[in-house]
GUVEXFI-501892 format. One record per residue (C-alpha): residue in one letter; y negated, x negated, z negated. Coordinates in steps of 0.02 Angstrom, whole numbers, padded with zeros to 5 digits, always signed. Layout:
GUVEXFI-501892
aYXZ...
end
This chain:
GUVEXFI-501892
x+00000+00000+00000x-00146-00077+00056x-00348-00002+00016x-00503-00044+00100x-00511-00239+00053x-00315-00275+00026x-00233-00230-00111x-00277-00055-00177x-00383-00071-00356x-00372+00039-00490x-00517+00032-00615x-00508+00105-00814x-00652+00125-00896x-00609+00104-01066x-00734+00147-01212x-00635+00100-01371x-00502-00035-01380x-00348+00050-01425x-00353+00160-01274x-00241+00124-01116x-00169+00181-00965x-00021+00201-01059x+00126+00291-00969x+00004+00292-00803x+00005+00085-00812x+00188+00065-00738x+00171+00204-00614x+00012+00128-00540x+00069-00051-00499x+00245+00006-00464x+00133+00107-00318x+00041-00045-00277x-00105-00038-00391x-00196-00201-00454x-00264-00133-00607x-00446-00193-00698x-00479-00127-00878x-00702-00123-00877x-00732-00098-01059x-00900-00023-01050x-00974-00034-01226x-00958-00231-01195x-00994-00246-01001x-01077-00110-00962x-01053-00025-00816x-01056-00091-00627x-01073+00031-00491x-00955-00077-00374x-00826-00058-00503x-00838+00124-00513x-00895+00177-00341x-00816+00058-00215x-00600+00067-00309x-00480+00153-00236x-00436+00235-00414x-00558+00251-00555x-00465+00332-00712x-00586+00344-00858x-00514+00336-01039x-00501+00457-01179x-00594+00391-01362x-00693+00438-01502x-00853+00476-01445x-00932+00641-01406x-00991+00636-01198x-01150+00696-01256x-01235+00565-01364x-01289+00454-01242x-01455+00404-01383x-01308+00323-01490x-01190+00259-01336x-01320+00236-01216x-01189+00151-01102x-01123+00323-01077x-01261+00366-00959x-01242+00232-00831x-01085+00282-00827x-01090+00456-00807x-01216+00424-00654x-01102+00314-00576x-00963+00457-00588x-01094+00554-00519x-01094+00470-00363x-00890+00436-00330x-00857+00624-00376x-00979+00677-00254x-00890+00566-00115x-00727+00658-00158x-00648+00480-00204x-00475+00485-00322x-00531+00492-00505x-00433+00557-00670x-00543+00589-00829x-00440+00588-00968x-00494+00655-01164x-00675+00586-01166x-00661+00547-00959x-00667+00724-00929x-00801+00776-01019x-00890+00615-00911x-00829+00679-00777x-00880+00861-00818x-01079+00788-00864x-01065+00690-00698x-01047+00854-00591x-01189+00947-00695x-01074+01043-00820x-01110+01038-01000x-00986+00998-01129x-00974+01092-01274x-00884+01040-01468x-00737+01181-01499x-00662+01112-01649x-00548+00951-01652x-00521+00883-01520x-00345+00783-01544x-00195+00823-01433x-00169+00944-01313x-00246+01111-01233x-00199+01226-01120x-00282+01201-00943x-00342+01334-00857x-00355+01332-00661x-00498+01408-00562x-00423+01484-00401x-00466+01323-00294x-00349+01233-00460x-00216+01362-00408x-00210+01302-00249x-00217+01119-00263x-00054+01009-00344x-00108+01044-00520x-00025+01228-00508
end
């Protein structure tokens, strides 16, 4: 498998040390992925990185999306987001990546109580039709 400049590159954004790909790690290289960990807090975040990969897949941790005054590094990353999601290119927001992702397409994200394990996920009609269903 082969992306724009050779192999294909898989970015995760990770915001808190003890988050991973986990599970996901294994399946991506055994598919040909060369995989780059960008801890933002530390490095920040650069566009390339997050615009220009074949795969983005931003990481779960405990921070709230919303308080960018406190983690101003989430910001610059949710703008960046911004831009890849609006070019259609592959991302997965997992835990605190999805409520990124959500800010990055204009939603708002809203507290519901703890937010540890899972939910149920409910599809919009264009979800029913895609290969979440």
């Amino acid at each position: 498998m082969c992306g724009r400049f050779g192999a294909v590159k898989a970015v995760a954004l990770r915001h808190v040390p003890f988050e991973d790909l986990g599970v996901l790690e294994p399946l991506l290289e055994a598919r040909g992925f060369r995989i780059q960990y960008v801890d933002t807090p530390i490095a920040g975040v650069d566009d390339r990185d997050v615009i220009h990969s074949d795969l983005v897949v931003v990481l779960g941790g405990p921070i709230p999306a919303s308080a960018t005054t406190t983690y101003p590094f989430l910001e610059a990353e949710t703008d960046a987001l911004a831009v890849r999601v609006a070019d259609g290119a592959p991302t997965l927001g997992i835990c605190l990546g999805a409520q990124l992702m959500v800010r990055a397409l204009g939603g708002q994200v809203r507290p519901r109580g703890p937010e540890i394990g899972y939910a149920p996920l409910l599809l919009t009609p264009a979800g029913l039709d895609s290969p979440l269903a």
